[in-house]
C-alpha positions in Angstrom: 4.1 9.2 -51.0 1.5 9.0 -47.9 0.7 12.8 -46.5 0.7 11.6 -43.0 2.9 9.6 -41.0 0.4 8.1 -38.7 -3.4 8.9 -38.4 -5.2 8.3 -35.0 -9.6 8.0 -35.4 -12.2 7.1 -33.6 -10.8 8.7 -30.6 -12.0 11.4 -27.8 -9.9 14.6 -27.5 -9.1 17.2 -25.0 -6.8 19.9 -26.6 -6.4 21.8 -23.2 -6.2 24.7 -24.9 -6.7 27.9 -23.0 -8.8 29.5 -25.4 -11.4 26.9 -25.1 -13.6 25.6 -22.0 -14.0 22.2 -20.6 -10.5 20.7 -21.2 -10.6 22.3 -25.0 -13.2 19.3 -25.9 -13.8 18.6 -29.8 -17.3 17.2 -30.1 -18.0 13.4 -31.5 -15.9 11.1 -32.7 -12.2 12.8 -33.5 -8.6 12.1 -35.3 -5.3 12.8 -35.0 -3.0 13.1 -38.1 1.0 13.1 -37.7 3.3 13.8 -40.1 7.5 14.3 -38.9 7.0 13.9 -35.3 4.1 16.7 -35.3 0.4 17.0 -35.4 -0.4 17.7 -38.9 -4.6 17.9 -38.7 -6.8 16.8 -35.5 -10.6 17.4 -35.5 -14.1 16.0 -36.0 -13.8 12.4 -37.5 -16.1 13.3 -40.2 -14.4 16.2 -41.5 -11.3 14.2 -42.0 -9.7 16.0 -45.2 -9.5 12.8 -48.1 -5.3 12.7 -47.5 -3.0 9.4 -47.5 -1.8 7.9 -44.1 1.2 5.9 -44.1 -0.3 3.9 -40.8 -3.9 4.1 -39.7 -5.1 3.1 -36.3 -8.6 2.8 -34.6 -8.3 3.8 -30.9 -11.8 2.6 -30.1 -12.9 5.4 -28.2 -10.0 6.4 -26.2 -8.9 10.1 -24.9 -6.2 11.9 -26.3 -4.7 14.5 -23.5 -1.4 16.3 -24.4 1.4 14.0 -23.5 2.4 14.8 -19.4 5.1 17.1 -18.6 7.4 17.5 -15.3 8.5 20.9 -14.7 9.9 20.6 -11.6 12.2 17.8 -10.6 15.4 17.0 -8.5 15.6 13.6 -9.9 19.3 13.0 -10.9 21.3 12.3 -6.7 22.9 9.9 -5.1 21.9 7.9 -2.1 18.4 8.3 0.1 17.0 10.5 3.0 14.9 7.9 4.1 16.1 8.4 7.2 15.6 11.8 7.6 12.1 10.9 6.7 12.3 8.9 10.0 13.2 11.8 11.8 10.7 14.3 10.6 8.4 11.9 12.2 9.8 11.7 15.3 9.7 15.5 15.4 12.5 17.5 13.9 11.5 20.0 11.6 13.4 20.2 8.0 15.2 23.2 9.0 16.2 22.0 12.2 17.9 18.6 10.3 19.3 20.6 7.3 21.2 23.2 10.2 22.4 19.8 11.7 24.6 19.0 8.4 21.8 16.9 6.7 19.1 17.8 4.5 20.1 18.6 0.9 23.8 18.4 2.6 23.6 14.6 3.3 22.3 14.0 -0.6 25.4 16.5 -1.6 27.9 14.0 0.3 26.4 11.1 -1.8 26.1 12.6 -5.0 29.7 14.2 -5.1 30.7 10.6 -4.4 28.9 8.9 -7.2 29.8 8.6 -11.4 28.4 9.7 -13.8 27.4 6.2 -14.7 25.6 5.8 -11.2 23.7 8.1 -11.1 22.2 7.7 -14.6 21.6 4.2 -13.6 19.9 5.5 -10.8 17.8 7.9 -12.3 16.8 6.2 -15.0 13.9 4.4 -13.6 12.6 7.1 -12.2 12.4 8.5 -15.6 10.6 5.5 -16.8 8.2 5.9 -14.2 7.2 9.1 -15.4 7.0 7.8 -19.2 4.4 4.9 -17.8 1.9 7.8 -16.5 2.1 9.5 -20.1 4.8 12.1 -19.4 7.0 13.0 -22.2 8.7 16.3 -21.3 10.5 16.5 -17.2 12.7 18.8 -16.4 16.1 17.7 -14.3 17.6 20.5 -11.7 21.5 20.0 -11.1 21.8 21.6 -7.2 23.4 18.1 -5.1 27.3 18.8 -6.4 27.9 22.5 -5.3 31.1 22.6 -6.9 32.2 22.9 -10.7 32.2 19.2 -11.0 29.8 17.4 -9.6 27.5 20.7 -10.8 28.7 19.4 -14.4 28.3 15.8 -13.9 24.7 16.6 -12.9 24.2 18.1 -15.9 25.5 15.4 -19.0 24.2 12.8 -16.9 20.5 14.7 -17.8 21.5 15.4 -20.9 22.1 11.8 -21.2 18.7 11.0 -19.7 17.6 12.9 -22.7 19.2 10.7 -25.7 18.9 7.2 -23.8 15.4 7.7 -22.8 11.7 8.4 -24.6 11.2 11.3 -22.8 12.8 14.8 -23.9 14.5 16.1 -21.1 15.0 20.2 -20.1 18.0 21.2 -17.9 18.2 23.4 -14.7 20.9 24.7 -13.5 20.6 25.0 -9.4 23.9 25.7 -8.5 22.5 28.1 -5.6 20.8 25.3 -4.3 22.4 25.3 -0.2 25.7 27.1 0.5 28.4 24.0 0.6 30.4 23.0 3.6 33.2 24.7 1.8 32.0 28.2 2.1 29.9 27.8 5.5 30.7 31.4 6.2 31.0 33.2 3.6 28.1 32.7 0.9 28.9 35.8 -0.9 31.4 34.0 -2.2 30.0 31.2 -3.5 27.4 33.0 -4.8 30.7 34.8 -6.7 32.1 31.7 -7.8 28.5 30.5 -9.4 28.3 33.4 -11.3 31.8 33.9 -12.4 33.0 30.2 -12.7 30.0 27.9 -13.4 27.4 29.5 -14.7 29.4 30.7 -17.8 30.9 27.1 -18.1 28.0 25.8 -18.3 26.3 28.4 -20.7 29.5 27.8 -22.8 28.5 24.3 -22.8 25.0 24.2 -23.4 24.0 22.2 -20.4 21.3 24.4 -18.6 17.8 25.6 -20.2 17.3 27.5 -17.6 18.7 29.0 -14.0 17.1 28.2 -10.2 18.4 29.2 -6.9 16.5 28.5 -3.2 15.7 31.8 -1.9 15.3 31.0 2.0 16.6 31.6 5.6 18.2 28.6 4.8 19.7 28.8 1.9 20.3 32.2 -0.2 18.9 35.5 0.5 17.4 37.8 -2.0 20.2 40.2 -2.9 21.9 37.2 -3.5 19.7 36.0 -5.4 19.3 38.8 -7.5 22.8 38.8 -8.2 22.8 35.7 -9.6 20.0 36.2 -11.8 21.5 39.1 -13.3 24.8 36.8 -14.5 22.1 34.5 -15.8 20.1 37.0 -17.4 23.2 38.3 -19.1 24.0 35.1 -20.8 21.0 34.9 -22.3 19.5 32.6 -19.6 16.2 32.4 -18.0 15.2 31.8 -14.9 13.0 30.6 -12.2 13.2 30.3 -8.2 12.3 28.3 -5.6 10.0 31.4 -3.6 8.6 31.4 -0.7 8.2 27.8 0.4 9.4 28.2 4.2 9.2 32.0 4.9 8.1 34.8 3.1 11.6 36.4 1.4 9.7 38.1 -1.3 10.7 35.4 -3.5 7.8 35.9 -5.9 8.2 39.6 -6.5 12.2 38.9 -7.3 11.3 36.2 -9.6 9.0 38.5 -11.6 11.3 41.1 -11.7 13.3 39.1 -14.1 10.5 37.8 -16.0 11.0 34.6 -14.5 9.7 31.4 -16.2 8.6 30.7 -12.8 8.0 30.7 -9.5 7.9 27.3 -7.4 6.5 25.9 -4.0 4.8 29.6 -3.1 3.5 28.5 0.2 4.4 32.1 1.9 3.7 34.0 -0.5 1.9 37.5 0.0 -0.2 38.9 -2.0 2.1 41.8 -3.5 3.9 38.3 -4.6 1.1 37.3 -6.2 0.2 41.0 -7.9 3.9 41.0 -8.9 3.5 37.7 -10.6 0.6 38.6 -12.4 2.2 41.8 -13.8 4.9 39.4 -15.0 4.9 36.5 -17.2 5.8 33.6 -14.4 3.8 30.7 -13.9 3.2 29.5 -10.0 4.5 25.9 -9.9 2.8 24.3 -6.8 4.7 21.5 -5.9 2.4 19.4 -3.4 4.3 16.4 -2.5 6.7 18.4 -0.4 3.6 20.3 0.9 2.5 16.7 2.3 6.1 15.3 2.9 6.6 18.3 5.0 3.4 18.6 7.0 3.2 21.9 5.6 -0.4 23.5 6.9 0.3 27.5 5.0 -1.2 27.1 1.5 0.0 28.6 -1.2 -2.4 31.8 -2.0 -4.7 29.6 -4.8 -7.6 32.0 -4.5 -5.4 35.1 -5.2 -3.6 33.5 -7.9 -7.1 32.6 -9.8 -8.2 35.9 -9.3 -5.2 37.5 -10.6 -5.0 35.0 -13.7 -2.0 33.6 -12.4 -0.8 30.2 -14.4 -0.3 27.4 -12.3 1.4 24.6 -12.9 1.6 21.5 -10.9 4.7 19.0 -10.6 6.4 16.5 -8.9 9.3 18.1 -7.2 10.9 14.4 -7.5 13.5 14.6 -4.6 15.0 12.4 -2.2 14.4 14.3 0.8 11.5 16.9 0.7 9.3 14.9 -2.2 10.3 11.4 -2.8 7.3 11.2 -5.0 8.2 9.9 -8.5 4.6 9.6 -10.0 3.1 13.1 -11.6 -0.5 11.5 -11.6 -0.5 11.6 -7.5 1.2 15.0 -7.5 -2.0 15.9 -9.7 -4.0 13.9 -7.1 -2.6 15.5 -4.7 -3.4 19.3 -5.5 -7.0 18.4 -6.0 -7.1 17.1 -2.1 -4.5 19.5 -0.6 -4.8 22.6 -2.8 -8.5 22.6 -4.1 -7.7 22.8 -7.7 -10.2 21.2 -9.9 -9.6 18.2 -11.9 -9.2 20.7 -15.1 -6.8 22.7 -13.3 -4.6 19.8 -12.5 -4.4 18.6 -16.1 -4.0 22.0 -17.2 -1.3 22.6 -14.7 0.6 19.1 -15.8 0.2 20.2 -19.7 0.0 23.9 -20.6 0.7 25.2 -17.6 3.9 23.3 -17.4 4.8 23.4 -20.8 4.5 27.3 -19.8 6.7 27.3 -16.9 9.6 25.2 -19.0 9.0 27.9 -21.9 8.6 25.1 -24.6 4.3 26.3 -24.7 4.8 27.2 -28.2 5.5 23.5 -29.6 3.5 21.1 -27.0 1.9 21.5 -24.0 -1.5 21.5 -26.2 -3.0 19.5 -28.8 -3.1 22.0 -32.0 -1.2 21.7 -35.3 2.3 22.2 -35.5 2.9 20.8 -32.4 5.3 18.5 -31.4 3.2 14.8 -31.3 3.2 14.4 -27.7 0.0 12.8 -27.1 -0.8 10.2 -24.3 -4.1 7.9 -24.8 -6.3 7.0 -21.5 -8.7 4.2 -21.1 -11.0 6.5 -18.8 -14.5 7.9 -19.4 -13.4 11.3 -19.1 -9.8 13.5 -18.4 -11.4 14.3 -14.9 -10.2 10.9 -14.0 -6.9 11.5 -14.2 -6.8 13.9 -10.9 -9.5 11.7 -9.3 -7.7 7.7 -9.6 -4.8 7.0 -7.3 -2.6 4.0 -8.3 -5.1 2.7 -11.2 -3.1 2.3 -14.3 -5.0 4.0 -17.0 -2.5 4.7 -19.7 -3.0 3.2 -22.7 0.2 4.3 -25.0 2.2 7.2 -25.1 2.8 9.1 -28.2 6.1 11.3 -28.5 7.5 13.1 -31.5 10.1 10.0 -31.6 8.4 7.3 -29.9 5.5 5.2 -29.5 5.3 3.3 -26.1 3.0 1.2 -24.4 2.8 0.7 -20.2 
């Protein structure tokens, strides 16, 4: 019987391990070995241990990178905001249309409207867009049914993402997304009937990975927040929070009171937010396609977080209104230009980083042994590339622990 599954030579790889500099290079000529979906040896070429592989497979120079991964996407709704796109142009400002019944309302209406059937259908090419840039892992927020239903639907429909696509999908549960038309006045008590109706539904069910809220003028305020975390927290399920983006609502210092997996968008943050993240174990998710859909000009505190030793992560924020930007490689693009991080942050930040903000680092994120297989292959001449090319398809197949796909 062969010791290895599949064995991968003559290749280039960049572990992005954080232990080691310059993208976790291994010097020369390297090789992949995978045995049940995992990475079973990887090193120099010529200290290839003398094992059987079932399938061997020259990859004539190419770079191995971690397989992609999307921690940060709305990317299960119904209907468009194209128009509202229009608008923003013309001159409203996103809080001005969202207090005028649209914004994340106008997706709600759509969304609540739509099957379980349409909305996979419709979110399955988006999917498949991020598998043809070498993702493998996205994460899916629920947040456009605001009710126990449509909050559900959300849900198995990314679940279903999961089993019917290549790519391994994690769940969010963003209940506390916008109060709903229902409770206009009187948030408290939808905040009540999150925690004490759906969120232990769906922990009974298994849908969510995780818990988000939107901690915002516009949306939910901290104590609120809070409250919500701690019925989360209590049923065994972690958390993260959309901090700081508009206004400064001490959004990062609540998320790492909890421990937070993370904290996401961070434009406002202040630098106690930052200190408090840094005492805590959250990763900063910058999320720069809304940064540019929004004609944001406050950037999010990059220095302070380097200094502090901050993780950050970088990711799509795949949304219909606020980031209707399906493609991982421009979000990476994008942080270089907008938000100064250097090429090796970006892949950092769409690997470990994010593998670190989903709290799946332990089994990929990384190329080391043990690890779930999740290894894309680049025709480029080095990973910098892959922050520097806009629109240049450079993916030359995609390894996951169950598939093996080709662009």
């Amino acid at each position: 019987m062969p010791d290895w599954d599949l064995l991968l030579t003559d290749t280039r790889i960049a572990t992005m391990c954080a232990d080691s500099p310059d993208y976790g290079v291994i010097d020369g000529p390297g090789a992949v070995a995978i045995k049940d979906g995992q990475i079973a040896w990887l090193g120099k070429q010529s200290e290839l241990p003398d094992l059987v592989a079932a399938e061997r497979r020259s990859l004539d120079g190419r770079w191995l990178t971690p397989a992609l991964i999307d921690c940060h996407t709305h990317l299960v709704f119904g209907g468009d905001r194209a128009a509202e796109f229009e608008q923003r142009l013309r001159g409203a400002s996103y809080e001005d249309i969202a207090r005028a019944g649209g914004g994340i309302m106008s997706t709600v209406k759509a969304t609540r409207t739509a099957s379980a059937d349409e909305l996979f259908d419709a979110a399955l090419p988006r999917v498949e867009a991020l598998a043809s840039e070498g993702v493998a892992t996205v994460e899916i927020k629920s947040g456009y049914g605001l009710d126990i239903d449509t909050e559900i639907r959300m849900l198995n429909v990314a679940r279903r993402l999961g089993r019917e696509s290549s790519i391994d999908i994690r769940t969010t549960l963003l209940a506390a997304h916008t109060v709903p038309p229902e409770f206009k006045d009187n948030a408290d008590a939808y905040v009540a009937l999150v925690c004490e109706r759906i969120l232990p539904l769906v922990a009974e069910r298994g849908l969510a990975d995780a818990v988000d809220a939107y901690c915002e003028s516009i949306a939910f305020s901290p104590s609120q927040v809070e409250r919500l975390f701690q019925a989360a927290t209590e049923l065994g399920l972690p958390v993260k929070l959309h901090a700081d983006q508009l206004s400064d609502s001490g959004g990062a210092a609540l998320a790492a009171s909890f421990n937070a997996l993370s904290a996401d968008h961070l434009e406002y943050t202040s630098l106690a937010g930052v200190d408090a993240m840094a005492a805590s174990s959250a990763v900063a998710v910058l999320l720069p396609g809304a940064f540019l859909t929004l004609s944001e000009t406050q950037l999010p505190p990059i220095d302070a977080l380097r200094a502090k030793g901050v993780p950050i992560a970088v990711a799509t924020d795949c949304n219909p209104g606020t980031s209707p930007i399906c493609s991982l490689r421009t979000a990476m693009m994008l942080a270089s230009r907008l938000f100064k991080l250097t090429p090796e942050e970006c892949l950092a930040g769409a690997t470990r980083e994010a593998a670190r903000a989903l709290g799946v680092l332990a089994d990929r994120g990384t190329l080391e042994i043990g690890k779930r297989a999740d290894i894309a292959a680049w025709d480029i001449e080095h990973p910098r590339e892959l922050a520097y090319w806009v629109g240049t398809p450079q993916l030359a197949e995609r390894f996951t622990s169950a598939h093996t796909t080709r662009p």
